[in-house]
N, C-alpha and C positions, 0 to 999 in steps of 0.2 A: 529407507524410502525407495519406493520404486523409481526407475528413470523414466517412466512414463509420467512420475507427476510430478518429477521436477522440472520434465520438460513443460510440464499446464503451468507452473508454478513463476519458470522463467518467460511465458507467453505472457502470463498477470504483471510481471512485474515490466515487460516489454509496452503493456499499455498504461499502462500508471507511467511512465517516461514520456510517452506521448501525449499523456493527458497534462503532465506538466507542461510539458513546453507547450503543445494548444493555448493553457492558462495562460503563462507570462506574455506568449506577445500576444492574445488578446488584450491583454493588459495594458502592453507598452512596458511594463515594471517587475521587476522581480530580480532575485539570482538563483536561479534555478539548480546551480551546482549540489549544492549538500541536498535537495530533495531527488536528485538523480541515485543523487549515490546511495540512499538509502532504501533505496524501491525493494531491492531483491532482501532485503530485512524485512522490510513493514508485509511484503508479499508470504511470507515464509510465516513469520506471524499471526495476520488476520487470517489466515486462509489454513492452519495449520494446528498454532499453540493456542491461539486465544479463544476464549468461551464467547462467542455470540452470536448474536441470533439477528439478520436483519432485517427481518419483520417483526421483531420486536425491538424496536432498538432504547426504549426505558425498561428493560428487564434487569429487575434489582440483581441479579447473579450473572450479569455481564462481567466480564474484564474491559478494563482501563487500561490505555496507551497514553500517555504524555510524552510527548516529547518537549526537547527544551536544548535547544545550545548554551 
């Protein structure tokens, strides 16, 4: 992979961090820690390995993310 798109890749997962914490104290609630730490994964992932499309987002030949502690 080039270092140009791991740098776009670490920019995505840069605001998925922010976008969390925006969430929790809008909230007032949360623990934000294990959804921090997972950013630069789920980043690397949707935006990488996984098949989907998001304008289609009920397309039968999607991939599936579950996550689960």
């Amino acid at each position: 992979m080039e270092q140009t798109r791991i740098n776009e890749l670490k920019a995505i997962a840069a605001q998925i961090r922010l976008k969390i914490l925006e969430g929790t104290h809008a909230a007032s609630s949360g623990h934000p820690g294990g959804s921090l730490s997972i950013a630069d994964i789920l980043s690397y992932l949707y935006f990488e390995e996984m098949n989907v499309d998001p304008t289609n987002p009920k397309w039968d030949g999607r991939d599936r993310l579950v996550l689960s502690k």
